[in-house]
N, C-alpha and C positions, 0 to 999 in steps of 0.2 A: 370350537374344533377339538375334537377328542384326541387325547395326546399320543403318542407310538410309544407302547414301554420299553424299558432297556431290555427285554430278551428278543422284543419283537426288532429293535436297530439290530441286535448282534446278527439274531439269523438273518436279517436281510443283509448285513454287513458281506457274511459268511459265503450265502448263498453269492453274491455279487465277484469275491475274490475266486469263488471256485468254478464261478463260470468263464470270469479272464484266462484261471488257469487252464483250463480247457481248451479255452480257441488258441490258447499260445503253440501248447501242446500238440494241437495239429496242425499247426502254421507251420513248428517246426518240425515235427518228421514230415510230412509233405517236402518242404526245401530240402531237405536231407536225401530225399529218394528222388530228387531228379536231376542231381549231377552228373547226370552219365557225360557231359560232353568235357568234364573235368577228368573222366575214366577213363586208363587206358586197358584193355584185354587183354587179361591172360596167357592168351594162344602168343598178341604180340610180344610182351614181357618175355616169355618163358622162349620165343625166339632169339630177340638178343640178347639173354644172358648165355645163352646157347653158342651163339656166335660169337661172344667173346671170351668163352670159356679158352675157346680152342680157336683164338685170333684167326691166325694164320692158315685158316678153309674156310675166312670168311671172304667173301668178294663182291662188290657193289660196283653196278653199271647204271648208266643214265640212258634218258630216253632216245640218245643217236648211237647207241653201245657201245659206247665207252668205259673202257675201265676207269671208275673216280675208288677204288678201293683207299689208297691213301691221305685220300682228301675227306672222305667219307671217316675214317677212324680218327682223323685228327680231330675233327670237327664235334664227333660224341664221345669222345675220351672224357673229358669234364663232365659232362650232361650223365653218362653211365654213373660216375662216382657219386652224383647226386642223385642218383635213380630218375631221374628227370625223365621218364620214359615218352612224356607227355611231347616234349621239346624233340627229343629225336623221332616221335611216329611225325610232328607237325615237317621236319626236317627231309623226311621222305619224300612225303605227300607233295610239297611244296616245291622239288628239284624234282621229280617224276623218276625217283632212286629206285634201282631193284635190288636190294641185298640176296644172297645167298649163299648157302654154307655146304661145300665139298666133303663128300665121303667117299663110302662104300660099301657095300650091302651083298647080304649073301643072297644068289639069285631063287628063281622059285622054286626051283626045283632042289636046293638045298642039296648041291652035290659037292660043296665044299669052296667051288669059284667067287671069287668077288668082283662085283660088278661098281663101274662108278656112278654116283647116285651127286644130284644137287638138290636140296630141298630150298624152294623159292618162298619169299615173302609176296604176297598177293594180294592186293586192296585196289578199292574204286569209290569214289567216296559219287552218290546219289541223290540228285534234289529232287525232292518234293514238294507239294503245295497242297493248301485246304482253301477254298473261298468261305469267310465266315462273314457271313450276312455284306458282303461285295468287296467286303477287304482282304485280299489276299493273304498269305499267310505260307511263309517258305522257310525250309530247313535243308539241312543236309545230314544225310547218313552215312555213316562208315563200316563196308563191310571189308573183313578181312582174312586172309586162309592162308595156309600153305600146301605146297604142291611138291612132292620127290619125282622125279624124274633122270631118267640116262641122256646125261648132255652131249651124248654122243650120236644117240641112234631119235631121240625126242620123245622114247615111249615113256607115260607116265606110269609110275610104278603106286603111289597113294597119292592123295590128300583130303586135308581135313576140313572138319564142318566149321563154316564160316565163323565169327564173333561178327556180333552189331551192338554199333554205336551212335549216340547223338552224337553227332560232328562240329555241329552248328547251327544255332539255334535263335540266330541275331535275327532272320529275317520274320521274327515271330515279334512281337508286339511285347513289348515290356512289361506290362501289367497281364502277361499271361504267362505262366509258370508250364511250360512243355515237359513232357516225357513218352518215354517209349513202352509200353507194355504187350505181355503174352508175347515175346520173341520166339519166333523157330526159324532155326538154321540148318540146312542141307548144302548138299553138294552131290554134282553129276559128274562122272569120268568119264570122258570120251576119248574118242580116238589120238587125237591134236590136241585137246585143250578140256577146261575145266570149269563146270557152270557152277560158281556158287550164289546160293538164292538165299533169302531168308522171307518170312510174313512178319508184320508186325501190328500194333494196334497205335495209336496216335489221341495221345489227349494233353489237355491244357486247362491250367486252375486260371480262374479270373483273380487275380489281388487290386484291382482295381478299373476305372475308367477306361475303358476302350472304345475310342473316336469311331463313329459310324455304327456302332453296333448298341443292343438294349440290355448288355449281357449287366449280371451284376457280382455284385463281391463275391466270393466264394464260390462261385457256379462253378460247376467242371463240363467242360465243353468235347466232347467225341470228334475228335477230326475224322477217325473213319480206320479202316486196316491199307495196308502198303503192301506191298512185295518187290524188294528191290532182287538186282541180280545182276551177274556182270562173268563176264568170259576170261579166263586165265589162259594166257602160252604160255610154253618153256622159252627162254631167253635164250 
């Protein structure tokens, strides 16, 4: 048997480690870019440091409208100072809370009047499903806006273009690595109330075994595009 010489081991050596580092390599920015259901959005962040700037126009009611303002600030005082933003969106969602924060706003006509304005936090979180080869496959989505409106008269004066989020992403299969791609978010003003919508796209990496199905390592699987959406009142 004719022998392998010492340059012919090295570069196989070489070739061998530089291919590990490779596949590592995109092991790991893949897992990196699909934490979104660790994310929480901008639009919500930059609401309650908003809110707690200026405490005292802030005011939070529950789903029989009630005022829990008190119970509400005591409860993310801690969570705020740790930025835990993640803890108080789940704290919402979870007690069916509407925060919002009192102003006032110079009307349109800009003739010097100030009008009172409350701008609303606004989310609906959305399930969807993909049948991959007869195994279901469920997630949840989080979309979220806010809305200015006169809590007087209930005309909406703005609001903004949704954020979307993986919410939850347990009812997806372990060995399948989910994420959301080509996000677009809008929003409709209406008379009473406020549609915001987004499209999405849905896909999922195989890292391993997945019961019932032929799929194999690394495949990236197409769930397909979504369009969630959900209706906003003034409180």
């Amino acid at each position: 048997m004719r022998k392998i010489s010492n340059i012919s081991k090295i570069s196989l050596a070489l070739l061998i480690i530089a291919l590990f580092i490779f596949s590592m390599d995109n092991t790991i920015s893949y897992a990196n870019s699909i934490k979104v259901n660790d994310e929480v959005s901008s639009l919500f962040i930059d609401f309650m440091n908003e809110a707690f700037s200026n405490i005292n126009k802030l005011y939070v009611t529950n789903q029989d409208g009630e005022d829990v303002t008190d119970y509400f600030k005591k409860e993310v005082e801690i969570l705020l100072d740790r930025r835990d933003y993640k803890a108080i969106q789940k704290l919402i969602i979870s007690e069916n809370l509407v925060p919002y924060i009192e102003s006032t706003i110079d009307t349109k006509n800009n003739d010097g009047l100030m009008w009172a304005s409350r701008t609303q936090l606004c989310s609906d979180i959305i399930i969807h499903s993909y049948n991959l080869q007869g195994e279901i496959q469920t997630w949840e989505v989080l979309l979220t806006g806010t809305m200015t409106y006169n809590p007087n008269t209930g005309e909406i004066y703005t609001a903004s273009s949704p954020s979307l989020s993986l919410y939850d992403d347990s009812g997806i299969h372990y060995n399948l690595r989910a994420r959301i791609l080509d996000v677009q978010t809008d929003k409709i003003i209406l008379s009473s109330r406020v549609q915001f919508y987004a499209t999405y796209r849905m896909e999922a990496r195989v890292n391993g075994y997945v019961p019932g199905t032929d799929l194999g390592p690394y495949q990236i699987v197409d769930f397909g595009i979504y369009r969630p959406q959900f209706y906003a009142y003034p409180e």
